[in-house]
C-alpha positions as CSV (number, residue, x, y, z in Angstrom):
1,X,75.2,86.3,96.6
2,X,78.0,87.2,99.1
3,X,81.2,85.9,99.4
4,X,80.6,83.2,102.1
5,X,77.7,81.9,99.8
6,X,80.2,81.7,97.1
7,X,83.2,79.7,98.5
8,X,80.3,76.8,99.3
9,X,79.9,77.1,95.7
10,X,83.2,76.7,95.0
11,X,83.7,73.3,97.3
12,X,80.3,71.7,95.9
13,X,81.9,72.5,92.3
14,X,85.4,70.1,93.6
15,X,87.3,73.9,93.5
16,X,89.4,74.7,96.2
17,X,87.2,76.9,98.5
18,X,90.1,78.7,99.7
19,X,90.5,80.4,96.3
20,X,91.2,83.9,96.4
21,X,88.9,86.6,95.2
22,X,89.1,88.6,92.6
23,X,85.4,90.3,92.4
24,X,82.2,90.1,93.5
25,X,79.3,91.7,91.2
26,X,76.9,89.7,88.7
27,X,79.7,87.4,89.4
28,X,81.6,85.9,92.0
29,X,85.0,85.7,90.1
30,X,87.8,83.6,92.5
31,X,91.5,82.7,90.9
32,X,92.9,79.4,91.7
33,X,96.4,78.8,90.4
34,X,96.6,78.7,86.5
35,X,93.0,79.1,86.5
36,X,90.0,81.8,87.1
37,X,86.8,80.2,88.4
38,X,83.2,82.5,87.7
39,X,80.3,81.4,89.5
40,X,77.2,83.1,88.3
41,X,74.5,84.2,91.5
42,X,71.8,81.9,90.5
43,X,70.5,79.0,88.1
44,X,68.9,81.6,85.8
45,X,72.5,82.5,84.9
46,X,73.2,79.0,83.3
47,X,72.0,79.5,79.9
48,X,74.5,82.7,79.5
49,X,77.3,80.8,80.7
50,X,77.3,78.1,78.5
51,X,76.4,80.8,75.6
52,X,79.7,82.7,76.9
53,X,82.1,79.5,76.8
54,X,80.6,78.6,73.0
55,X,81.3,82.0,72.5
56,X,85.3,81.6,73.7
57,X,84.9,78.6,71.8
58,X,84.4,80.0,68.7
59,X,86.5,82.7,69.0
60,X,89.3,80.2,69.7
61,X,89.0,78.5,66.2
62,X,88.7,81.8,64.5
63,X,92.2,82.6,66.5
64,X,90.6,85.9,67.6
65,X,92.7,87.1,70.6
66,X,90.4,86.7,73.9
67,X,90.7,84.7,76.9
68,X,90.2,80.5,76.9
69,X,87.8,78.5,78.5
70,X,89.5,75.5,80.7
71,X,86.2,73.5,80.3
72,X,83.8,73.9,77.6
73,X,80.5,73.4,79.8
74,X,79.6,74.6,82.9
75,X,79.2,73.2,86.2
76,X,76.1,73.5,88.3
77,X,76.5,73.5,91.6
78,X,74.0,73.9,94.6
79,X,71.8,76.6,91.5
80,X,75.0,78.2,90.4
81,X,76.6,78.0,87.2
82,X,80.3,77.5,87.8
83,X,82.7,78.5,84.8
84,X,86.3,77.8,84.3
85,X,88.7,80.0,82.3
86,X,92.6,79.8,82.0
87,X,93.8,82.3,84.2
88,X,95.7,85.4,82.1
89,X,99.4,86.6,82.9
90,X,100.0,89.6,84.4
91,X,99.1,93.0,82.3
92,X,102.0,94.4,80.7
93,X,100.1,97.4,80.8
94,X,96.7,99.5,80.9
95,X,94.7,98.8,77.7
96,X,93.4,101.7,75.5
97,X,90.7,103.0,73.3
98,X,93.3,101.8,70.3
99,X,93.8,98.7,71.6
100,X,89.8,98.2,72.2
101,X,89.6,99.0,68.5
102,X,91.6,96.8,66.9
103,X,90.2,93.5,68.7
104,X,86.2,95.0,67.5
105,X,87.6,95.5,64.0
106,X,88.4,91.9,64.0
107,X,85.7,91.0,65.4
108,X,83.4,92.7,63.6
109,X,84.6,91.1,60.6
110,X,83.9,87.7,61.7
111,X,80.4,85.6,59.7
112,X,77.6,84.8,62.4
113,X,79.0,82.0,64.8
114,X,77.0,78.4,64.4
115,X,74.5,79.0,67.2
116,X,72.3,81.6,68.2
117,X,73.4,84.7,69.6
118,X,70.8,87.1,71.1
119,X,70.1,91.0,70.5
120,X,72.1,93.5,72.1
121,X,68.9,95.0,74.4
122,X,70.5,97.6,76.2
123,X,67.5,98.7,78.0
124,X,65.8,95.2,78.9
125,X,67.3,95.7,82.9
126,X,65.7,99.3,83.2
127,X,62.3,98.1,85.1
128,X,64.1,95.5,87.4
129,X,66.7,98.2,88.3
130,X,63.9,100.6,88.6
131,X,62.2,98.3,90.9
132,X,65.4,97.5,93.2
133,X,65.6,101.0,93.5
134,X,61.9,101.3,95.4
135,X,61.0,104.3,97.1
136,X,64.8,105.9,97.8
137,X,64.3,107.6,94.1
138,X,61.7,110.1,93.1
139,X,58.6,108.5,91.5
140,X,58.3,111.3,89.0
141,X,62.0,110.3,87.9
142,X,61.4,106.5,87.8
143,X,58.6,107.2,85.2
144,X,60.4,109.7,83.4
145,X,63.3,106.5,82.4
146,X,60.4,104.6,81.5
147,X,59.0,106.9,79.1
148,X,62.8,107.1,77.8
149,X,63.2,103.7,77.7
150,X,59.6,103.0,75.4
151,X,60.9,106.0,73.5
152,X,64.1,104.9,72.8
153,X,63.3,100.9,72.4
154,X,60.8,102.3,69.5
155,X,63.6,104.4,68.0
156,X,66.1,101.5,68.2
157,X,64.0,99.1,66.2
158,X,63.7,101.5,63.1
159,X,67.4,102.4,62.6
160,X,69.4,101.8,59.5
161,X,72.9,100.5,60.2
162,X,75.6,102.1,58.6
163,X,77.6,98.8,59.1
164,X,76.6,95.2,58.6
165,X,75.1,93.3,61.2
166,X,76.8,90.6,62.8
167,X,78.3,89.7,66.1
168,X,79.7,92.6,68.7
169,X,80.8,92.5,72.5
170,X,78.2,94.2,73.8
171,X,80.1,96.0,76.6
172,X,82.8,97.5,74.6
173,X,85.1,99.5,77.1
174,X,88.9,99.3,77.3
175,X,88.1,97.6,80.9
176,X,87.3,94.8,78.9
177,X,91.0,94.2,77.2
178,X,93.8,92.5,78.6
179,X,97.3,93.5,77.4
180,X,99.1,90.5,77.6
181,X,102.2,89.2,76.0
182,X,101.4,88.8,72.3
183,X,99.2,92.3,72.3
184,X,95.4,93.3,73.2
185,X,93.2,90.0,74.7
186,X,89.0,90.2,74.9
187,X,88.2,89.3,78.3
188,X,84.1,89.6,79.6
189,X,82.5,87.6,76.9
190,X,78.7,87.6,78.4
191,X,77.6,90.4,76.1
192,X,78.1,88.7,73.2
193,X,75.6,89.8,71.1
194,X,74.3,89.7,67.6
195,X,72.7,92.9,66.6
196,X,74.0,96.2,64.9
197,X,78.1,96.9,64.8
198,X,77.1,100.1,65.8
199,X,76.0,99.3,69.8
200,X,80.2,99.0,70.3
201,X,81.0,101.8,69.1
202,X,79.0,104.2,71.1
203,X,79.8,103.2,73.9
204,X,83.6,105.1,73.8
205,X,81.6,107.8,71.9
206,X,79.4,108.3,75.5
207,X,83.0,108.0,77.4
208,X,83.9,111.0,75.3
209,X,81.1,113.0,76.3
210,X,80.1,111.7,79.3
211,X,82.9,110.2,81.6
212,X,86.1,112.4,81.0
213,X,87.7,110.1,77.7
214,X,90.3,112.8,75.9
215,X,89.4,113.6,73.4
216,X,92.7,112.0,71.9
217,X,91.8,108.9,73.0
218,X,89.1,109.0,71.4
219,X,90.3,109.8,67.9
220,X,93.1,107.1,68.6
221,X,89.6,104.7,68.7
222,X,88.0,106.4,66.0
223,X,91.7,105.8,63.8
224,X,92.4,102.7,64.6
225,X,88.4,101.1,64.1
226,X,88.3,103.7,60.8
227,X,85.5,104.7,61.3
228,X,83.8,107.5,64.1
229,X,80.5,106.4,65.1
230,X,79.1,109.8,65.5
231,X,78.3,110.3,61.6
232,X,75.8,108.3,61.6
233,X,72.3,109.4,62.0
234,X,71.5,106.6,64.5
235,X,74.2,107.7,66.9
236,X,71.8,109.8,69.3
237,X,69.1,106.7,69.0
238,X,71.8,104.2,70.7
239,X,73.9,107.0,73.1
240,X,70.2,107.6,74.4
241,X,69.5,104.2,75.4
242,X,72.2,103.6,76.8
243,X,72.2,106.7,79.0
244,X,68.6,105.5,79.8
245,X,70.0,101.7,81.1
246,X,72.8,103.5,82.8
247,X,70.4,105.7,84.9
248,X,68.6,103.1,86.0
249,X,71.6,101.1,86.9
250,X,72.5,102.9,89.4
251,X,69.3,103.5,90.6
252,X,69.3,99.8,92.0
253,X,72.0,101.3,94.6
254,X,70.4,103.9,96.0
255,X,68.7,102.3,98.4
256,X,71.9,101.2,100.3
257,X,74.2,103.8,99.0
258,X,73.5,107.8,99.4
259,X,76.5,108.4,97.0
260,X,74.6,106.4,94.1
261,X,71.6,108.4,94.7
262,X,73.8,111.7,94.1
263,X,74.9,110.3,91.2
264,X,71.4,109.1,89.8
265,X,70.0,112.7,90.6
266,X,73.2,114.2,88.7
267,X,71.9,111.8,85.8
268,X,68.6,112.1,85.5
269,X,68.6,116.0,85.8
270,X,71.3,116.0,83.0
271,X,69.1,114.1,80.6
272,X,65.9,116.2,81.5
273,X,68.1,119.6,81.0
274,X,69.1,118.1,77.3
275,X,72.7,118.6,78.2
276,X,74.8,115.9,76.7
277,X,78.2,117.0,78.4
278,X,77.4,117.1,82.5
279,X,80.0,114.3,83.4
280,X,79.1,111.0,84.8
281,X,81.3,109.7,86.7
282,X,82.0,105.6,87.2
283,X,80.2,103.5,89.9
């Protein structure tokens, strides 16, 4: 969906198509005056939106910090869900690894909300990315991330948590908090997951290794949450999944972009060397 497609969205939703815009990814995300407006690329995206507004729901009446829902369903207009959120004030500054901890301590402490959330399956997107990606990456590479991925998905379902299970982010990253007035808000609620605690955690334990996090940063996190991830026995299990779904993320690019084909070669080779340190770098 590009942005001319969504700005018709916007005007068969009653929004002002004139909005300005403030991303354009798996959403198209436009702010209008007090409000931010997310309009999802296609009907198959309506079932997670309403999920990610009971979600802000809930996490309103347990008075967990994140950001508010301005309607509680969504709108569906011409195939696209349309979601409306009160629009945040300005950051009083960048969020941090500490500040990411202390919103997933609380809500990692929270009982299982009153509907269903789903599992955290990190590498269910691997063959659709892998298929987006075609012929512009190396076969031999493509089937190398598969065997990871059966590998890992096996591994995955026979771990032991160290902490209970229970409901997590999903895509815990400090690009996910707001620092607003009052402290720390959780922003990016369509991850919301019920599966092991654990799946939040590595994710800064990855940064560490993989995409430059100091390493003071990191024990900031470790202090604040209380508890460093990387004891565990089923730490490697979870960093290797992800690595896996982050390969063949950018894999989808490559077709269309020669720098995400560098960057999925610098990958892939990494994992095949068994070297857990060659940096990643964001795209």
């Amino acid at each position: 969906m590009d942005e001319a497609r969504a700005r018709e969205v916007l005007a068969a939703a009653g929004l002002a198509p004139g909005a300005e815009l403030l991303a354009l990814g798996e959403n198209a995300v436009f702010g209008s005056g007090g409000l931010v407006v997310k309009v999802g690329r296609d009907a198959s995206l309506l079932e997670r939106a309403e999920r990610e507004l009971a979600v802000a729901g809930w996490l309103a009446e347990a008075d967990v910090p994140a950001v508010r829902a301005a309607e509680p369903t969504p709108r569906l207009a011409n195939g696209h869900p349309v979601t409306l959120w009160h629009r945040l004030p300005d950051a009083a500054r960048p969020a941090g690894p500490r500040d990411l901890a202390l919103l997933l301590r609380t809500v990692h402490a929270l009982p299982p909300p009153p509907f269903d959330l789903p599992r955290r399956d990190l590498l269910d997107g691997v063959e659709r990315w892998l298929r987006l990606a075609g012929d512009a990456i190396d076969p031999a590479d493509a089937a190398y991330l598969r065997e990871r991925r059966d590998g890992f998905a096996t591994a995955a379902a026979g771990l032991t948590p160290r902490l209970q299970v229970g409901p997590i982010h999903g895509d815990a990253l400090p690009r996910n908090v707001h620092i607003g007035p009052r402290g720390p808000v959780l922003v990016d609620l369509e991850t919301f997951s019920s599966d092991l605690r654990e799946h939040d955690l590595v994710v800064m334990a990855l940064s560490l290794d993989r995409y430059g996090l100091p390493a003071e940063a990191y024990r900031a996190f470790t202090e604040e949450y209380g508890w460093d991830v990387r004891a565990w026995d089923g730490c490697a299990v979870l960093r290797g999944a992800r690595e896996t779904a982050s390969c063949a993320w950018v894999a989808q690019h490559a077709p269309a972009n020669p720098k995400a084909l560098e960057e999925f070669r610098r990958r892939v080779a990494s994992l095949r060397d068994n070297d857990p340190v060659v940096r990643w770098y964001p795209f």
